[in-house]
C-alpha positions as CSV (number, residue, x, y, z in Angstrom):
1,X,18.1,-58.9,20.2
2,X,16.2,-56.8,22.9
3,X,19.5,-54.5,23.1
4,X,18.9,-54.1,19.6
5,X,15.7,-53.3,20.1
6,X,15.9,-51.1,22.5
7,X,18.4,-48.7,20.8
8,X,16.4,-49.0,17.4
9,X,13.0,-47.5,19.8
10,X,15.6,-45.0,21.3
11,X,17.0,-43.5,18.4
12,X,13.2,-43.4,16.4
13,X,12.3,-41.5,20.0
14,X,15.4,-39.1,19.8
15,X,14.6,-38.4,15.9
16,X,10.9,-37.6,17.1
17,X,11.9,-35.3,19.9
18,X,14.2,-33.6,17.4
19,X,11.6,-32.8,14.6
20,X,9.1,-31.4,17.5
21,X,11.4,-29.1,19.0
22,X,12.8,-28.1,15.5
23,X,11.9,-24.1,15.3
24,X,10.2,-23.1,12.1
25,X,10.5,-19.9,10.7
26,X,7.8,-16.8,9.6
27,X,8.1,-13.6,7.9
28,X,5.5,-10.7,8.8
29,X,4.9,-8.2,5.8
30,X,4.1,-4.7,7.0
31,X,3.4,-2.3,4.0
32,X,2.7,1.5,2.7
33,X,-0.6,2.1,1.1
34,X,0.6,1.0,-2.5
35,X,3.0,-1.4,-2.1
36,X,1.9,-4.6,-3.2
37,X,2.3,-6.5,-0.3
38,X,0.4,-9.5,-1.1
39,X,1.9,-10.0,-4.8
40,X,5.2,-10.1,-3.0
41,X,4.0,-12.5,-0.1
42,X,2.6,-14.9,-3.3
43,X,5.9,-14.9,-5.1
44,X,8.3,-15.5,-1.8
45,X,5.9,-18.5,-0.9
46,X,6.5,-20.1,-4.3
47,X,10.5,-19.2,-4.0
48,X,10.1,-20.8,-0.6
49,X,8.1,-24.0,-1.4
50,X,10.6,-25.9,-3.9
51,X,11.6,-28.3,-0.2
52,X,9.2,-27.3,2.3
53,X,5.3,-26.1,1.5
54,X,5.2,-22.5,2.3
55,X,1.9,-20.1,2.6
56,X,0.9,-16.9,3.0
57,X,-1.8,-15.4,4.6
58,X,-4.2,-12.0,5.1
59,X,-7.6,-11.8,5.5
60,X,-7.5,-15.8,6.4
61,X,-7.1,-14.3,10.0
62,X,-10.2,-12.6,9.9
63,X,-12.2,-15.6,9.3
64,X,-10.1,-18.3,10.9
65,X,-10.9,-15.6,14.3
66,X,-14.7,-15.5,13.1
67,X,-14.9,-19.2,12.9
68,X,-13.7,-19.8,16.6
69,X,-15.8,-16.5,18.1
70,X,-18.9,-17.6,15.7
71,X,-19.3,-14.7,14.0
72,X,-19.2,-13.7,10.1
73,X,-15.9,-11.8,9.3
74,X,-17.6,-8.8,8.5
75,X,-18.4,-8.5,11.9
76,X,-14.6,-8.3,13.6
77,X,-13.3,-6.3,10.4
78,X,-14.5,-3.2,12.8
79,X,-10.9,-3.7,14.7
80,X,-9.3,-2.7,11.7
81,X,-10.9,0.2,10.6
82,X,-9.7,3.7,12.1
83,X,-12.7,5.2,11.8
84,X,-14.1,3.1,14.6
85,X,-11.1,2.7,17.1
86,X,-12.5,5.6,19.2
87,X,-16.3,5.2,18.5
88,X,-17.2,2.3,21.8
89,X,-20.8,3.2,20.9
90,X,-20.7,2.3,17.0
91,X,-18.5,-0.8,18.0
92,X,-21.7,-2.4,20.5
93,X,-24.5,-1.7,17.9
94,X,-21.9,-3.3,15.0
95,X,-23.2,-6.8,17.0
96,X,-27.0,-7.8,17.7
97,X,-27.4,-8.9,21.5
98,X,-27.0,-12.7,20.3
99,X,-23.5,-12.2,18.6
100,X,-21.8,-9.3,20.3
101,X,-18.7,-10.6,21.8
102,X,-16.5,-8.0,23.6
103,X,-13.8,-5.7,22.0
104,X,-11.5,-7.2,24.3
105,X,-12.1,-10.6,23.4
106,X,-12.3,-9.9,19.4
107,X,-8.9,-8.3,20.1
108,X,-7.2,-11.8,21.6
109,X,-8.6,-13.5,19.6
110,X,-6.9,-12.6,16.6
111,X,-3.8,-12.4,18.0
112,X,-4.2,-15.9,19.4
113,X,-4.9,-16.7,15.3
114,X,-2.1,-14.9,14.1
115,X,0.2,-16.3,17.0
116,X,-0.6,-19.8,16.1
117,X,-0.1,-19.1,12.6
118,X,3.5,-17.7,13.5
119,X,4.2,-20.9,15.8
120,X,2.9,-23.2,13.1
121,X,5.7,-21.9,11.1
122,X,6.6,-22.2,7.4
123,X,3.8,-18.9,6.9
124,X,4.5,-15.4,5.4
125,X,1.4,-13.0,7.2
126,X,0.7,-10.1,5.2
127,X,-0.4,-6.6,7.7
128,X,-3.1,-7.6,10.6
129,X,-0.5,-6.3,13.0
130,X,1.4,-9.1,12.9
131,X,4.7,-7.6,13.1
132,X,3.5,-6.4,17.0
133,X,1.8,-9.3,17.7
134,X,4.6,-12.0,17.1
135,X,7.2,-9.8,18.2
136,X,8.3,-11.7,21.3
137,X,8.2,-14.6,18.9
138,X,11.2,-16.6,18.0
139,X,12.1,-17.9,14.3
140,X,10.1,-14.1,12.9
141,X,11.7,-11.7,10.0
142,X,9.6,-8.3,10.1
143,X,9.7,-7.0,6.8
144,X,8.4,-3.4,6.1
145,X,7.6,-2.0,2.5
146,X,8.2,1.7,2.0
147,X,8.0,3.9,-1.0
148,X,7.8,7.4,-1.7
149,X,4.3,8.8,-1.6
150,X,4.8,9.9,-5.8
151,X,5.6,6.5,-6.4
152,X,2.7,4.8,-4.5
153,X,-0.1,7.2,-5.7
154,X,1.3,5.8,-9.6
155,X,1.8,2.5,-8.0
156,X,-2.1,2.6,-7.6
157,X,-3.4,4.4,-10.3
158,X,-2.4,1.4,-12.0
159,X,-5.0,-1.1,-10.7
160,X,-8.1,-1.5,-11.7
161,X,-10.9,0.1,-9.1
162,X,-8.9,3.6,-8.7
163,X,-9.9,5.3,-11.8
164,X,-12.3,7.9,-9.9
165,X,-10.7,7.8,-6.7
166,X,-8.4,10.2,-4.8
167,X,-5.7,8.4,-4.3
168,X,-3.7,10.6,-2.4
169,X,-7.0,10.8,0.1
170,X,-7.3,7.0,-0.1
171,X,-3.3,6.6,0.7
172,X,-3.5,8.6,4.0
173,X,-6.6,7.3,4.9
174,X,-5.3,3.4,4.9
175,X,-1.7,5.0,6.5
176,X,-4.1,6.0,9.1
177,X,-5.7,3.0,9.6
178,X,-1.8,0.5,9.2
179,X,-0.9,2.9,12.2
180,X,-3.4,2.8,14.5
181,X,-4.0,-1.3,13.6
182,X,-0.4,-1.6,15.4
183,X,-1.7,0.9,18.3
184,X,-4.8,-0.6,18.9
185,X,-3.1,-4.4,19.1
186,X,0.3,-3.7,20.7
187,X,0.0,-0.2,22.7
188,X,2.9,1.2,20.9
189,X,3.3,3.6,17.9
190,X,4.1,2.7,14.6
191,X,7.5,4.3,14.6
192,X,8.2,2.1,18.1
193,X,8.1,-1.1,15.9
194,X,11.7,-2.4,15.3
195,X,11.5,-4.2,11.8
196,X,14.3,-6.5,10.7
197,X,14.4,-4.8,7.4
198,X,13.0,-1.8,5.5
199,X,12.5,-2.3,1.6
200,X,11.9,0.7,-0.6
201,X,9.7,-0.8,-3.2
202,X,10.5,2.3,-5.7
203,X,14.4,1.1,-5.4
204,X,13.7,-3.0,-6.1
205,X,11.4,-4.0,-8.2
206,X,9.1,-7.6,-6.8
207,X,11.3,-10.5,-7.6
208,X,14.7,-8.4,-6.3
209,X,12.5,-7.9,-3.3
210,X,11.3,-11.7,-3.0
211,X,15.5,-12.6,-3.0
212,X,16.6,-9.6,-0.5
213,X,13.9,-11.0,1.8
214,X,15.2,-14.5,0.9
215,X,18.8,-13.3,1.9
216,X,17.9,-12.1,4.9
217,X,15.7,-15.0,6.2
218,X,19.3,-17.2,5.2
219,X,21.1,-14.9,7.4
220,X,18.6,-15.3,10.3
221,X,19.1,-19.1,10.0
222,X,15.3,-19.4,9.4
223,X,15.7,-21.2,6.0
């Protein structure tokens, strides 16, 4: 009876070792100015969530990193914006003297956030530099969305809130900004990056782009 025992306790033991060291998979979404990267994130989580819950992920970085530095989002989006990367001066008065936490540690701290997003697993993170930032993380697919600059200037005349704006202004603006996001967390260009795969959104439409991603996450052995 205590034999039995004993082998019922191992093999409930062996079972729990095996679900904690089981690796669970992430895709990063890098994206163009105009392709929808978010609608596309939505739609793969739903594809993905039919055996295992899936989510994905943005600006919950932002304030999951405010939370832990007590701060208001607003006050770390500064590390995102291009404008600011080379302005130390506008940076320091962005914070009063009772909330100003150093650049340096607003910068780990988000990558902390998004790393323990990526370890988590079973997460699809849209931009925030994810693609450098989990890099040297196992289980990943590093998606990039691409389209021609015709097709993503249409792409956003389309949405509501670009009727008066210049969109081809607004495009290289944001471009700007994607780029030096992956400087400013990784120290390396944007062409350094080595995605998995590279989508031209003018070539697929969404859901063909939700099953190529799907595809490739198969081939990985992530799903």
């Amino acid at each position: 009876m205590s034999q039995d025992l004993l082998q019922y306790f191992e093999k409930r033991l062996s079972t729990h070792k095996t679900k904690l060291s089981k690796k669970t998979g992430f895709v990063t979404i890098s994206r163009q100015t105009g392709c929808n990267g978010s609608s596309i994130a939505l739609k793969l989580a739903r594809h993905l969530s039919n055996d295992t819950k899936w989510k994905h992920i943005n600006k919950e970085i932002l304030k999951e990193s405010a939370k832990k530095l007590d701060l208001k989002a607003s006050r770390i989006s500064h590390l995102y914006d291009a404008e600011r990367l080379t302005h130390a001066d506008e940076i320091l008065t962005a914070f009063s003297n009772r909330y100003y936490k150093s650049d340096k540690r607003l910068k780990n701290t988000i990558s902390k956030v998004v790393k323990h997003f990526a370890r988590e697993g079973n997460i699809i993170i849209v931009g925030r530099a994810a693609v450098g930032i989990t890099s040297k993380i196992d289980g990943g697919l590093h998606i990039r969305l691409t389209a021609p600059l015709e097709w993503r200037i249409n792409s956003l005349r389309k949405r509501e809130g670009f009727e008066d704006v210049d969109i081809k202004k607004f495009i290289g603006k944001h471009d700007k900004k994607k780029a030096n996001m992956i400087k400013r967390f990784c120290n390396v260009e944007f062409n350094e990056i080595p995605f998995d795969v590279v989508i031209n959104c003018a070539k697929f439409d969404e859901d063909q782009i939700v099953k190529i991603i799907i595809n490739a996450m198969q081939l990985k052995v992530i799903i």
